[in-house]
C-alpha positions as CSV (number, residue, x, y, z in Angstrom):
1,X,18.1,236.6,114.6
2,X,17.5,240.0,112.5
3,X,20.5,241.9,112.1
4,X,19.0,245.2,110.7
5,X,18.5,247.5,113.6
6,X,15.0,248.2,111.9
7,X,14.4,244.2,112.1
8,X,15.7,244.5,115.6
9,X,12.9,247.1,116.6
10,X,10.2,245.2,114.6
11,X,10.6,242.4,116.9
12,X,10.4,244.6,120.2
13,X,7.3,246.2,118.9
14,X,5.8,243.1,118.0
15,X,6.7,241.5,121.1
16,X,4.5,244.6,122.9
17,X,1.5,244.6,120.8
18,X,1.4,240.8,121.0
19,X,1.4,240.9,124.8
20,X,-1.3,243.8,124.8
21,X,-3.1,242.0,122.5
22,X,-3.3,238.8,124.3
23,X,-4.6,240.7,127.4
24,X,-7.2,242.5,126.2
25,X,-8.2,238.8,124.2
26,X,-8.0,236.9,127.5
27,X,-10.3,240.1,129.3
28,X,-12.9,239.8,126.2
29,X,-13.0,235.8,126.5
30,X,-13.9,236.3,130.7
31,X,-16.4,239.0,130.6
32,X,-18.0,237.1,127.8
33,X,-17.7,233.6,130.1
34,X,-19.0,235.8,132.8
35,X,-22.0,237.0,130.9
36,X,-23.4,233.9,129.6
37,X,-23.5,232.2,133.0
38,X,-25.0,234.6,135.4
39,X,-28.7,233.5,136.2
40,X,-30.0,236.4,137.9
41,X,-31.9,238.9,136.2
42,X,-30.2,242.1,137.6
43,X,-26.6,240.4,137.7
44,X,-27.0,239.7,134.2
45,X,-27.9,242.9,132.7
46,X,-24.8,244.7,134.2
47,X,-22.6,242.0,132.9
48,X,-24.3,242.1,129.5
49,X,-23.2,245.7,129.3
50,X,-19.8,245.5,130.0
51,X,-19.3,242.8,127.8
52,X,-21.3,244.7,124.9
53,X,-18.9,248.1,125.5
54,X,-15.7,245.2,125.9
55,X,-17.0,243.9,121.8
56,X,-17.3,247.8,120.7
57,X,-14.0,248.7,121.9
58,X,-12.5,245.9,120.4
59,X,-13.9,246.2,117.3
60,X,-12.8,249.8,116.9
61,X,-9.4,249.3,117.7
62,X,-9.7,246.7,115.4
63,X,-8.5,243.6,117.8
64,X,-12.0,241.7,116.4
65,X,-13.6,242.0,113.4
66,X,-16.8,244.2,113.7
67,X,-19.0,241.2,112.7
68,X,-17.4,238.8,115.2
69,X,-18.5,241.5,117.8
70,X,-22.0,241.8,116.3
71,X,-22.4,238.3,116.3
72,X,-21.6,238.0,120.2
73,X,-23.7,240.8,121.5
74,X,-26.5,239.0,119.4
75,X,-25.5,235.9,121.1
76,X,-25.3,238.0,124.4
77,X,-28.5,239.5,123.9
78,X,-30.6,236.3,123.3
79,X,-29.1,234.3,126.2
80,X,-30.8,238.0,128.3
81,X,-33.5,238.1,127.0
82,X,-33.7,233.7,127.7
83,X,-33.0,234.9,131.3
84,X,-35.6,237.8,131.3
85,X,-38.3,235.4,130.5
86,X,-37.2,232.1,132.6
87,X,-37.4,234.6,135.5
88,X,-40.9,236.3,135.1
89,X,-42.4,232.6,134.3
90,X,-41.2,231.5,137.7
C-alpha cells in the first residue's frame, strides 16, 4: 500500500483512466464486431462509419496506436467493399 499522499492519488487516478479506458476498448471491440457481420448493403455502410470515426477518435486520444486504427478501417473497408459486390452480383 503507497504511503505517499502523491502515491496515494496516483492510484485513484489510475484506477479512473483504467476504467475509462476499458470502456471506450470494450465500445471499439463491439462496433468493430458489429461492422464486420452486417450483410446488408445499407446496414453496413452506416456501421462502417461509426466504427471508422470510433478508430479516429481513438487514435487521437491516443487509446490505439494510429496504425492499429489504419489497419482496421482497411480491414473495415475491404470486408464493404466484399459486401458491395456480393450484393450487386446477386
Amino acid at each position: 500500500m503507497a504511503n505517499h499522499q502523491s502515491a496515494k492519488k496516483r492510484i485513484r487516478i489510475s484506477a479512473r483512466r483504467k476504467a475509462v479506458n476499458k470502456s471506450a476498448s470494450s465500445k471499439l471491440k463491439t462496433v468493430i464486431k458489429k461492422a464486420f457481420e452486417s450483410e446488408e448493403k445499407v446496414e453496413a455502410e452506416k456501421l462502417y462509419k461509426d466504427a471508422v470515426a470510433t478508430l479516429d477518435r481513438m487514435a487521437v486520444k491516443g487509446r490505439i496506436h494510429k496504425n492499429t486504427a489504419a489497419r482496421r478501417k482497411s480491414q473495415l473497408t475491404k470486408n464493404l467493399s466484399k459486401i458491395n459486390t456480393d450484393t450487386t452480383t446477386n
